[in-house]
Backbone as ProteinMPNN parsed JSONL, in Angstrom:
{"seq_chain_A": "XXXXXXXXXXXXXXXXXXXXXXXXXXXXXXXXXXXXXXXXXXXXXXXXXXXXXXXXXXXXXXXXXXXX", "coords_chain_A": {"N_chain_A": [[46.483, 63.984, 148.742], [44.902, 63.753, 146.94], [43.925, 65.931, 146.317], [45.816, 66.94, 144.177], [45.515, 67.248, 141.657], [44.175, 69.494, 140.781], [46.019, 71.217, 142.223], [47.62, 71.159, 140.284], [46.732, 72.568, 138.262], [46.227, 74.974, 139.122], [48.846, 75.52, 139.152], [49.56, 75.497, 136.599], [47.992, 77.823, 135.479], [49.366, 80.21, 136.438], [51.868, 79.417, 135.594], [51.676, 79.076, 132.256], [53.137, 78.535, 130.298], [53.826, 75.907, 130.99], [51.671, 74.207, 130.243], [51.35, 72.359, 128.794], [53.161, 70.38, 129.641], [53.916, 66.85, 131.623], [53.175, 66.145, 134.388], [54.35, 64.613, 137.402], [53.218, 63.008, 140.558], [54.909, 63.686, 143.814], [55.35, 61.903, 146.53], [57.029, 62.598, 149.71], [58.646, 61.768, 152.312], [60.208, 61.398, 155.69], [59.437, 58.846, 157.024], [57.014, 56.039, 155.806], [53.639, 55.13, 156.107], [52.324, 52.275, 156.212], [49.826, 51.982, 154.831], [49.42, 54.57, 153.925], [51.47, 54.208, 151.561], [50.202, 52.304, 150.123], [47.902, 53.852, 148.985], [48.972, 55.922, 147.617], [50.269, 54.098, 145.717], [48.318, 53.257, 144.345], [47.071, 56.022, 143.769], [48.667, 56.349, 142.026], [51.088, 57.949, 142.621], [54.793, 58.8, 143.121], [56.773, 57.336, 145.786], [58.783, 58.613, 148.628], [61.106, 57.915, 150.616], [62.916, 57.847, 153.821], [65.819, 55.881, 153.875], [68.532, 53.807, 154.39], [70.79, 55.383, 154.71], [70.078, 57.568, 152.515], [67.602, 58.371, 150.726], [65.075, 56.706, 149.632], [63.222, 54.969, 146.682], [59.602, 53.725, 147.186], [58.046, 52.272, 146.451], [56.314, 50.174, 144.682], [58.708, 47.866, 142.162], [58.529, 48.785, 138.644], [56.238, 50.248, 138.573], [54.344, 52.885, 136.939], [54.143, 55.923, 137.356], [51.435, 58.196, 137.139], [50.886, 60.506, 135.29], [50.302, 63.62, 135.064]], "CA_chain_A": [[46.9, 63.611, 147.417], [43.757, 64.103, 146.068], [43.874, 68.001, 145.116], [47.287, 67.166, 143.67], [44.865, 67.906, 140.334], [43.743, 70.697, 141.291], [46.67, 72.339, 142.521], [48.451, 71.205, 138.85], [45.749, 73.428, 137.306], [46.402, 76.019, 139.166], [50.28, 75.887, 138.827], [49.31, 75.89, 135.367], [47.017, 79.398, 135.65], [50.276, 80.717, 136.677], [52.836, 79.405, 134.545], [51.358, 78.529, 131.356], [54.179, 77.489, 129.145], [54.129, 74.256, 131.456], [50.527, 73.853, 129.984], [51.87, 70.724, 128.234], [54.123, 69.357, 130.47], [53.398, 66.062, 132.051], [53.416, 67.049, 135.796], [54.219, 63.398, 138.379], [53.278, 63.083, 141.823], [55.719, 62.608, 144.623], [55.148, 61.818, 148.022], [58.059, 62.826, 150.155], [58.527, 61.913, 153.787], [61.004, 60.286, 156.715], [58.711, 57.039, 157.089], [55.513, 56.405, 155.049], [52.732, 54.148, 156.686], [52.086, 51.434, 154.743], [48.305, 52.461, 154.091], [49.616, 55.946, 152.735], [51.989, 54.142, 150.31], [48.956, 51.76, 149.426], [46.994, 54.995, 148.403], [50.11, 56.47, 147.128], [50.795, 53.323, 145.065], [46.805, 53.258, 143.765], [46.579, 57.22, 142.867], [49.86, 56.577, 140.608], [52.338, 58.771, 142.956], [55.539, 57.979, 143.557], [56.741, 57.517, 147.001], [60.215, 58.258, 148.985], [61.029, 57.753, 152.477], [64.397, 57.371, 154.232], [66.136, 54.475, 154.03], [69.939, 53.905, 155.413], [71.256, 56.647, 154.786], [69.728, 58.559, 152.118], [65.64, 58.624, 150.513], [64.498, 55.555, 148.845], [61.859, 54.806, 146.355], [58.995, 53.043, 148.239], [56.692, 52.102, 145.272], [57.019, 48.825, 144.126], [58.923, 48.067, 141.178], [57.353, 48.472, 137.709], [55.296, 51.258, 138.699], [54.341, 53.661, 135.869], [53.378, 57.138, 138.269], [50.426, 58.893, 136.725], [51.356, 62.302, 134.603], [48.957, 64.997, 134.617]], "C_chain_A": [[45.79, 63.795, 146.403], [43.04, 65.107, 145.397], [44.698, 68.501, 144.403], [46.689, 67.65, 141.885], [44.799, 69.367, 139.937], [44.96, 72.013, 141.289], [47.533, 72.441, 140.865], [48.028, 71.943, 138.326], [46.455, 74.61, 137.561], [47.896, 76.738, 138.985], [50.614, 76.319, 137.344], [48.607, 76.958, 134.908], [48.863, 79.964, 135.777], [51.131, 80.766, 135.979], [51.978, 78.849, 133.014], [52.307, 77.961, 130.413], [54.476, 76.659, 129.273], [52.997, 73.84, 131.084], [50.748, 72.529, 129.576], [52.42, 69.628, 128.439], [53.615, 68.52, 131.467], [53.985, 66.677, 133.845], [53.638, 64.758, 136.771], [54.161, 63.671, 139.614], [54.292, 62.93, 142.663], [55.262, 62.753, 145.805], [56.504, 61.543, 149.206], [57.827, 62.823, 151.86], [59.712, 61.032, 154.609], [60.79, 59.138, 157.075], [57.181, 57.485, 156.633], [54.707, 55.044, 156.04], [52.199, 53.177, 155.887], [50.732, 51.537, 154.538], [48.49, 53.833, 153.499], [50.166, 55.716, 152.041], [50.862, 53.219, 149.903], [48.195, 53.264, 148.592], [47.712, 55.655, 147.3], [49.978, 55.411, 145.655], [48.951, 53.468, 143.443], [46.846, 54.866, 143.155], [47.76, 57.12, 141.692], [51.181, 57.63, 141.717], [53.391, 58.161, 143.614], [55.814, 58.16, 144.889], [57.801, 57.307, 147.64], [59.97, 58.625, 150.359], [62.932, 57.367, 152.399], [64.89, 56.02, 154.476], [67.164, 54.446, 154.939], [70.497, 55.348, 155.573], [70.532, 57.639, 153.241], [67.531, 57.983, 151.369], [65.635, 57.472, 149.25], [62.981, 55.446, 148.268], [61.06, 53.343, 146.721], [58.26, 52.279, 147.735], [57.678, 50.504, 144.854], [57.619, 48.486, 142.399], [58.312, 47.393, 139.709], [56.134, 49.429, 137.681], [55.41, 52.167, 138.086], [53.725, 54.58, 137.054], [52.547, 57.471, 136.75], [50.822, 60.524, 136.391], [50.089, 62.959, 135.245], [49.022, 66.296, 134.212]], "O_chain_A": [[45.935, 63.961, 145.192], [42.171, 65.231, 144.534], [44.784, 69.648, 143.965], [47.391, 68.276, 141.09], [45.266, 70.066, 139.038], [44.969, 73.124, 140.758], [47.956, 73.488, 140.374], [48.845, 72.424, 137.542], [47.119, 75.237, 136.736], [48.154, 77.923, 138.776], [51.477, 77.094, 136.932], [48.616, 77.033, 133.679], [49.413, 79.965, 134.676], [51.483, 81.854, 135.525], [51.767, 77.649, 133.194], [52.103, 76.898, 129.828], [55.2, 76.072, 128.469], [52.889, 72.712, 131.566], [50.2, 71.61, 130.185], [52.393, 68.503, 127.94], [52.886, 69.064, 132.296], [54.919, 67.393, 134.205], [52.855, 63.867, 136.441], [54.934, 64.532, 140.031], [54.871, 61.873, 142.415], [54.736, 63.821, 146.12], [56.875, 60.404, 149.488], [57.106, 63.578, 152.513], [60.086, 59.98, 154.091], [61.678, 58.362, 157.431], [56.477, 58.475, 156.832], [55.362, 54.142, 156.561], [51.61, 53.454, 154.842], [50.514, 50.765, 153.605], [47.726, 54.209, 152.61], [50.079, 56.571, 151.159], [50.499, 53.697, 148.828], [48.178, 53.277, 147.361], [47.184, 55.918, 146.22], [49.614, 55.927, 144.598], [48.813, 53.672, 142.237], [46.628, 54.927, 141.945], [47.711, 57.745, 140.633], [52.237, 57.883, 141.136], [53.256, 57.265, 144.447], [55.212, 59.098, 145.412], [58.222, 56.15, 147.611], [59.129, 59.272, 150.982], [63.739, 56.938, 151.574], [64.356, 55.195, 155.218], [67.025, 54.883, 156.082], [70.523, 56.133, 156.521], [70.88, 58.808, 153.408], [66.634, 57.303, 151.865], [66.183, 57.564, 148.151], [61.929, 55.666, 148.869], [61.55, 52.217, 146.632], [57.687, 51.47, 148.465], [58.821, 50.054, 144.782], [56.921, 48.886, 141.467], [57.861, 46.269, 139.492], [55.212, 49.351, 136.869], [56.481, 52.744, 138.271], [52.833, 54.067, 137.731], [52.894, 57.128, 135.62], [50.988, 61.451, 137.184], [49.11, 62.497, 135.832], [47.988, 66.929, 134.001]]}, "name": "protein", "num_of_chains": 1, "seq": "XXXXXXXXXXXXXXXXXXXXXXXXXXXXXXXXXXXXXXXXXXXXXXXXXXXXXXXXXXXXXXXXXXXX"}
């Protein structure tokens, strides 16, 4: 999660007319560990995992994710 900067840059080298556009993290998976949604929750990204039947957000509520 921590080159998720990085790689925004470079998505932005590529496309530039998204130069402006706020970019949000997500963190997408079948079960999260609760020390990767801690990290998750701390860098600002949001975080979905499977619930009953379909992908639930994991982040607690009230959580502003982090643009970039």
């Amino acid at each position: 999660m921590d080159d998720f900067s990085e790689e925004i840059e470079l998505f932005r080298v590529f496309f530039p007319e998204y130069r402006e556009t706020p970019v949000v993290g997500i963190l997408a998976s079948l079960w999260i560990d609760e020390s990767v949604l801690n990290h998750a929750i701390k860098t600002g990204f949001l975080a979905l995992a499977t619930g009953n039947q379909l992908m639930e957000v994991m982040n607690p509520p009230g959580l502003v994710p982090k643009r970039r």
